[in-house]
C-alpha atoms as one frame of an Amber mdcrd trajectory, in Angstrom:
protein
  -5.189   0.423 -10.484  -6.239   3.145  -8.001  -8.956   2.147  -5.017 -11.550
   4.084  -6.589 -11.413   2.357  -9.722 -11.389  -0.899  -7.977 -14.352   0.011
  -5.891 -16.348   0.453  -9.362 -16.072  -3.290 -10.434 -17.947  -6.511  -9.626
 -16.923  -8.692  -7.730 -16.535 -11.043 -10.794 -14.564  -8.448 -12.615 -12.302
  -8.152  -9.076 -11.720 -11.717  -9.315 -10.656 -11.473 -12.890  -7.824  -8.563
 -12.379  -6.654 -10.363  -8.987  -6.245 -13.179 -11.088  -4.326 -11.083 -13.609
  -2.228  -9.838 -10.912  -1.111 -12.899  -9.677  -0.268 -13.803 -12.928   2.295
 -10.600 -13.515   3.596 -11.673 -10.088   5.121 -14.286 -11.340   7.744 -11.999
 -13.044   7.906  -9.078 -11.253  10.175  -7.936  -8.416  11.128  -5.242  -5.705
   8.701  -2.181  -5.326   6.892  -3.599  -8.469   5.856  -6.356  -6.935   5.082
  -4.820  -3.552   2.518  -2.771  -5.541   0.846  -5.639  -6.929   0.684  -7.439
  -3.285  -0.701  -3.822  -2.361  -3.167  -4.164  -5.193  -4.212  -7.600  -4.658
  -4.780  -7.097  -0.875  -6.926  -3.927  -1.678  -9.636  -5.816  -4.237  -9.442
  -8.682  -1.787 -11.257  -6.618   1.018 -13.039  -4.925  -1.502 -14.436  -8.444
  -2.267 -15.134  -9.215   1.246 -17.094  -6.463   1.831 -18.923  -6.942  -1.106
 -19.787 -10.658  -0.141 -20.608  -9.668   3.579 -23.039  -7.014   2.272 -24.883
  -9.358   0.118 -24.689 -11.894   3.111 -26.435  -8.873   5.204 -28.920  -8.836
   2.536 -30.114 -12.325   2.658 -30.368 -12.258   6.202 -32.737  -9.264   6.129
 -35.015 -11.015   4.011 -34.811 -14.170   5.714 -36.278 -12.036   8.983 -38.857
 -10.228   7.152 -42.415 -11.098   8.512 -44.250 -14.042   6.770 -47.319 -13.197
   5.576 -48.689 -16.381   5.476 -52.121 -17.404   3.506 -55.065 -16.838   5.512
 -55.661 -16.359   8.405 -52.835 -19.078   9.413 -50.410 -16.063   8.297 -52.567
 -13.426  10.709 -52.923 -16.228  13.668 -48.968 -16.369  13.944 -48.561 -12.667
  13.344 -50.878 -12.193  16.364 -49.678 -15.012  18.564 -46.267 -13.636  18.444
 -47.654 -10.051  18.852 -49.625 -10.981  21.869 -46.864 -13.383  23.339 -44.975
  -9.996  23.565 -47.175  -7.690  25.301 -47.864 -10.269  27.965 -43.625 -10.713
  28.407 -43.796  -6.755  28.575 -46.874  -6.187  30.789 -45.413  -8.601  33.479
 -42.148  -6.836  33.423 -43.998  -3.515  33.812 -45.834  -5.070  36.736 -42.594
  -6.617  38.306 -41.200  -2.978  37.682 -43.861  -1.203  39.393 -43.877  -3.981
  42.385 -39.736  -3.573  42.829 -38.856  -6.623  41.886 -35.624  -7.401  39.346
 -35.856  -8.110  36.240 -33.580  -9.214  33.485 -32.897  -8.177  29.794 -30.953
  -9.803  27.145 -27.093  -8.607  26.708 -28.179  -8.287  23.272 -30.101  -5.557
  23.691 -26.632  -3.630  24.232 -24.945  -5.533  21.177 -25.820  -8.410  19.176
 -22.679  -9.308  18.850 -22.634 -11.090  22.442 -23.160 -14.677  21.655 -24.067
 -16.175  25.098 -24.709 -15.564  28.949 -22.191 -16.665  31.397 -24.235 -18.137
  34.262 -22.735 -19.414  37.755 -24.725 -21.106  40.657 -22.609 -19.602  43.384
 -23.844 -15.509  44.752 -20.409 -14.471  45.401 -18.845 -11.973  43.081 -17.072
 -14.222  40.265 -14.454 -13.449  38.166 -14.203 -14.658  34.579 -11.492 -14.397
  32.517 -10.998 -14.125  28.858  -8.839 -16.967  26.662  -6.860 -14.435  24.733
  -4.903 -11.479  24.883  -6.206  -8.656  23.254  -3.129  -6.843  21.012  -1.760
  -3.797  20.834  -0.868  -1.374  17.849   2.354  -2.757  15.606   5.353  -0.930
  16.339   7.466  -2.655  14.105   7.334  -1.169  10.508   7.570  -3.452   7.425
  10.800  -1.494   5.827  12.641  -4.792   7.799  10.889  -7.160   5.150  11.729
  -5.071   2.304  14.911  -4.071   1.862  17.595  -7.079   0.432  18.881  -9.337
   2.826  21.799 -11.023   2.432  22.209 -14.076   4.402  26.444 -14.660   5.406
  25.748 -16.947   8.372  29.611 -16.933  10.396  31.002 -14.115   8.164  32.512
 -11.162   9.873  32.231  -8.437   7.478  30.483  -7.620   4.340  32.002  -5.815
   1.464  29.794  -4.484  -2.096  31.369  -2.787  -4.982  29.243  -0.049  -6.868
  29.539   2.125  -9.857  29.859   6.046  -8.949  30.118   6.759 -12.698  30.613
   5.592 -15.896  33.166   8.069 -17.216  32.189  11.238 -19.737  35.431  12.278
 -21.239  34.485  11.310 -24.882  35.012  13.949 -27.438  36.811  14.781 -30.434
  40.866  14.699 -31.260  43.082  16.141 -33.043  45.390  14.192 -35.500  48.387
  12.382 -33.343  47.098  13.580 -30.347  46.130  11.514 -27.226  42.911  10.012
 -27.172  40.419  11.629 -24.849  40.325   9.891 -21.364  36.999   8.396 -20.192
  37.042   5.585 -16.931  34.669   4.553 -15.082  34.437   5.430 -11.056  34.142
   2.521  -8.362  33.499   2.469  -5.060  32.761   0.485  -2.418  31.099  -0.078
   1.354  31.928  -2.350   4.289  29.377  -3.663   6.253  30.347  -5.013  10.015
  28.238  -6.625  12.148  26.598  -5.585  15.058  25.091  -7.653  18.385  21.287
  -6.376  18.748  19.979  -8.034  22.037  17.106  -7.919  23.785  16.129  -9.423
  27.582  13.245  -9.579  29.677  12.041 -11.421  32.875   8.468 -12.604  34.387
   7.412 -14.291  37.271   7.084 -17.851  37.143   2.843 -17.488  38.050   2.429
 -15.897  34.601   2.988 -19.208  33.067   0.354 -20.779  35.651  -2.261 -18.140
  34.606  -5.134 -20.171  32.989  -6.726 -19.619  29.207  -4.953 -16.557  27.912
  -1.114 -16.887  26.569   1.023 -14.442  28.664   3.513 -15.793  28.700   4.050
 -16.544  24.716   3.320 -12.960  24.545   6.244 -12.416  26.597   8.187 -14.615
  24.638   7.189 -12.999  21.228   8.251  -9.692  22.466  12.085 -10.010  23.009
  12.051 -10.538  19.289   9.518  -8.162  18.274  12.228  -5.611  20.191  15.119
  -6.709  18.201  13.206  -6.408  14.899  11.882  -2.874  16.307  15.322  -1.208
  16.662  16.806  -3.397  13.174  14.358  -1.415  11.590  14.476   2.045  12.790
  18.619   1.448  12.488  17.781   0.745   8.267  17.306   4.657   8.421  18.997
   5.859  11.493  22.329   3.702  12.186  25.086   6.090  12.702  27.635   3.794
  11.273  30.350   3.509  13.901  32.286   0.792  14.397  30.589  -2.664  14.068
  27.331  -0.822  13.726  24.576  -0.644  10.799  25.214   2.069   8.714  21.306
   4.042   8.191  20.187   5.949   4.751  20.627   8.825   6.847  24.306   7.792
   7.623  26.954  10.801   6.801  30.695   9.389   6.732  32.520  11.839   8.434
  34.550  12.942   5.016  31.904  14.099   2.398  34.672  11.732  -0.447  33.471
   9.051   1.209  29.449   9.343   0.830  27.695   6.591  -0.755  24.676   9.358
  -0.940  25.815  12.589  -2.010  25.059  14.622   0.852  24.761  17.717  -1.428
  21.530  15.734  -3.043  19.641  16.368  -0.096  16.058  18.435  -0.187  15.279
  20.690   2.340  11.786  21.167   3.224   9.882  23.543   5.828   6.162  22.165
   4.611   4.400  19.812   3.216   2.146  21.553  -0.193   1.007  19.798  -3.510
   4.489  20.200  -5.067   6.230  18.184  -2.479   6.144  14.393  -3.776   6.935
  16.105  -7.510   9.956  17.578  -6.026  11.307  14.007  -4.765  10.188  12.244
  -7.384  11.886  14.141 -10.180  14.946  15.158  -7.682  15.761  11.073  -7.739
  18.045   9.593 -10.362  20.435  10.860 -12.950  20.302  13.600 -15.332  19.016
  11.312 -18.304  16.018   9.264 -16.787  13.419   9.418 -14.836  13.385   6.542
 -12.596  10.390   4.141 -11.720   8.513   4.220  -9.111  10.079   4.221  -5.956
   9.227   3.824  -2.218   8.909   7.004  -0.095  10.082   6.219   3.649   7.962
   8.892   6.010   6.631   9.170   9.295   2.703   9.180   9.784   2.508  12.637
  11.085   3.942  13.786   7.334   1.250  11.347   5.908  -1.525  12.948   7.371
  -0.062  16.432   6.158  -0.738  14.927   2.599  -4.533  13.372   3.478  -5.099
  16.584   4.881  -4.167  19.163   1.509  -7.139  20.517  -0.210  -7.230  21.922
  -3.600  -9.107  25.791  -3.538 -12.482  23.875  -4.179 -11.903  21.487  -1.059
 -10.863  18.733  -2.909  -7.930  16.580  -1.819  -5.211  16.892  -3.378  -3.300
  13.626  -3.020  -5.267  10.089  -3.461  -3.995   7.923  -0.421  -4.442   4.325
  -0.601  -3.579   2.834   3.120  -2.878  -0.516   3.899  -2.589  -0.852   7.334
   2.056   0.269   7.662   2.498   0.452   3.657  -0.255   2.206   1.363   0.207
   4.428  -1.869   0.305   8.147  -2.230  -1.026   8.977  -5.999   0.183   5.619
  -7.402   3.488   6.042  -5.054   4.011   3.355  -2.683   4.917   4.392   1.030
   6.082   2.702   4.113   5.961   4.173   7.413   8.200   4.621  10.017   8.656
   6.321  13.104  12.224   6.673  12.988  12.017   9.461  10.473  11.414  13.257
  11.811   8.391  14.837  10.635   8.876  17.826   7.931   5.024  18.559   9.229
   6.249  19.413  12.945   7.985  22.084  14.786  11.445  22.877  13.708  14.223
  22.330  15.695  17.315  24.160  15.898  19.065  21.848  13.157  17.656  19.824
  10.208  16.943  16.604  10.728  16.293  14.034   8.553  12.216  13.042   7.760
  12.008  11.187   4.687  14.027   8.903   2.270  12.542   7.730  -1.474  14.524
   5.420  -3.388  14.243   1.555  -4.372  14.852  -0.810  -1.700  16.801  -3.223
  -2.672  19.116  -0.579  -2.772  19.744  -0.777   1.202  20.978  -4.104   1.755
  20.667  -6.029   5.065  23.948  -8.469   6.047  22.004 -11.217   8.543  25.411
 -12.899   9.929  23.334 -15.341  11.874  20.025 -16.264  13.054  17.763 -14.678
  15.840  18.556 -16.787  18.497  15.862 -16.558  21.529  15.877 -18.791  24.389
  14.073 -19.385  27.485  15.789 -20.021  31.561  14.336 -20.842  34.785  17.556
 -20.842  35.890  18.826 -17.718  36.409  16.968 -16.387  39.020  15.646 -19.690
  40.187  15.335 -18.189  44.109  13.147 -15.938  42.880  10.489 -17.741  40.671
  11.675 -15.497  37.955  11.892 -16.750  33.790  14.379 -14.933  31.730  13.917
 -14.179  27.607  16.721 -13.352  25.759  16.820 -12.902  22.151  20.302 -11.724
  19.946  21.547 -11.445  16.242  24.585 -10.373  14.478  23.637  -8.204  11.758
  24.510  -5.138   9.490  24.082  -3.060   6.618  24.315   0.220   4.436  23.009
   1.793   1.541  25.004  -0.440  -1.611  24.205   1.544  -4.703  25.456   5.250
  -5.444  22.702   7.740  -4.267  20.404   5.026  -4.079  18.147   7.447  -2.275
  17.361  11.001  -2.369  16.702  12.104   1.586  14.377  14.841   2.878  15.509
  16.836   5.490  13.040  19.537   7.738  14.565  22.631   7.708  16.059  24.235
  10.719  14.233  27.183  12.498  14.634  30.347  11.868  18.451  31.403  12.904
  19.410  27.741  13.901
């Protein structure tokens, strides 16, 4: 169901379908059931704001004036009154005289909870308990694809079916029958060392409230998962290394996408997700939904199309990395080129739609991270190091259809 039908229903009737989603959950799997997590996360926050409005409404009657009976109502009404023009004539008069004077933080937002006050008149510094974060630069295409887990193998190999054959027809009497197999193939998958390594001094760990140095920590595998990901797409499939959608083998016989299925595109225009949509597949079917892999510069090129009465002419859904594009569910990722930029002297590669458990991920060990103070002891310094041993390729026969940006004029 589409945001703007969600936004229509009660929040009993939201309860009701998120119910009924988790219910199909149970059963479904791959890109179906990322679009009911999509779903369900989308009438979630549709809920919340629907119960933090209502809790916005009881507050404001809560602080409406009593009225009282009487003249007990009026004699509070004008006790409070006049208890504030005497607070603001004196700090008129301390004004006037040149004298400081104070006013509530709140004034400037009410979301500041307290005053920090300190006995001492030198300059103090306070400093906060957390660390505020940054924007995610890891996209969730990691978590989606299939992973395979081969803890101390060496190398991965997957059969798949190029095609089932189509030499069927009729015969003549004592003649041979027509000849119909089916065609194999197959992909290797080797794995790869990803590291990453960093270093801080020793009086971030001394550094009081705030967690620098987990952050630091964090990050070394935040890195490895940063370049896994972008690899899923862009690998260039050398030796012992991942093998990306947009992976070529260097003889065309050996593609496990058919490199002659690729679109080329020089815009983005209201015909553009029909054209990958229905350019995915065989000849007989069309398939179900798939994912479309894009950067966010080609994502705004579809928020930003307008119909010749101004209307949009795609309905985006986001959810924060991973959203829907009419219905379509999209992940984003920086790795890809944008078809919505400046062209370059060659194509290069800018989207990929297909279902992704057809990319599968060989995880030949665990991340290991760990920690030293050994290292570089003389210098106060802590090392992070985090590695893996990992691999992959694209498993089924075009399992994708890619979008390429079209080369400039003449290049």
């Amino acid at each position: 169901m589409k945001h703007e039908d969600l936004i229509k229903m009660s929040v009993k009737e939201l309860e009701k379908h998120v119910a009924g989603l988790v219910e199909k959950s149970k059963t479904a799997e791959g890109d179906a059931l990322a679009a009911i997590v999509a779903e369900v996360e989308d009438a979630k926050a549709i809920i919340e704001d629907a119960k933090a409005r209502d809790r916005i409404a009881k507050m404001a009657a809560v602080a409406e004036p009593d009225e009282g009976d009487g003249d007990e109502g009026k004699q509070g009404e004008s006790g409070e009154a006049n208890g504030k023009v005497k607070a603001f004539e004196e700090r008129g008069k301390a004004i006037k005289a040149g004298k400081e004077v104070k006013f509530s933080a709140r004034t400037i937002s009410h979301r500041v909870k307290a005053t920090l006050s300190v006995s001492q008149t030198a300059p103090v510094t306070h400093t906060a308990n957390d660390l505020k974060p940054t924007f995610n630069n890891v996209s969730s295409l990691l978590d989606r694809v299939k992973a395979v887990s081969l803890n101390g193998g060496e190398t991965y190999e997957r059969g798949f079916v190029k095609g089932y054959g189509d030499g069927a027809g009729t015969t003549d009497e004592g003649k041979d029958y027509n000849a119909t197999e089916p065609v194999f193939g197959y992909v290797t998958i080797e794995k790869q060392k990803i590291t990453a390594y960093t270093e801080e001094p020793e009086e971030m760990v001394k550094l009081p409230s705030a967690d620098y140095d987990g952050v630091v920590e964090e990050s070394v595998t935040r890195a490895v998962r940063r370049y896994i990901t972008r690899m899923i797409l862009n690998g260039d499939g050398s030796t012992n290394k991942i093998k990306g959608i947009f992976y070529n083998p260097s003889k065309a016989t050996d593609d496990v996408i058919d490199r002659k299925t690729d679109i080329e595109l020089s815009a983005i225009d209201d015909g553009t997700l029909d054209e990958i949509i229905y350019s995915y597949g065989g000849d007989e079917d069309v398939e179900a939904v798939a994912t479309l892999i894009l950067n966010k510069a080609d994502l705004k090129a579809f928020a930003k199309l307008r119909d010749k009465q101004g209307r949009k002419v795609y309905t985006i859904v986001n959810n924060g990395n991973t959203g829907t594009i009419d219905g379509v569910p999209f992940i984003i990722n920086s790795a890809c080129a944008a078809v919505s930029a400046a062209a370059t002297e060659n194509a290069e590669y800018a989207m990929a739609y297909g279902v992704l458990e057809n990319y599968e991920l060989a995880i030949f060990s665990d991340i290991d991270t760990k920690k030293s103070t050994d290292f570089k002891f003389k210098s106060g310094q802590i090392a992070y190091r985090a590695s893996i041993f990992i691999g992959g390729a694209v498993v089924a026969y075009n399992g994708f259809i890619r979008v390429k940006r079209k080369a400039a004029a003449g290049g």
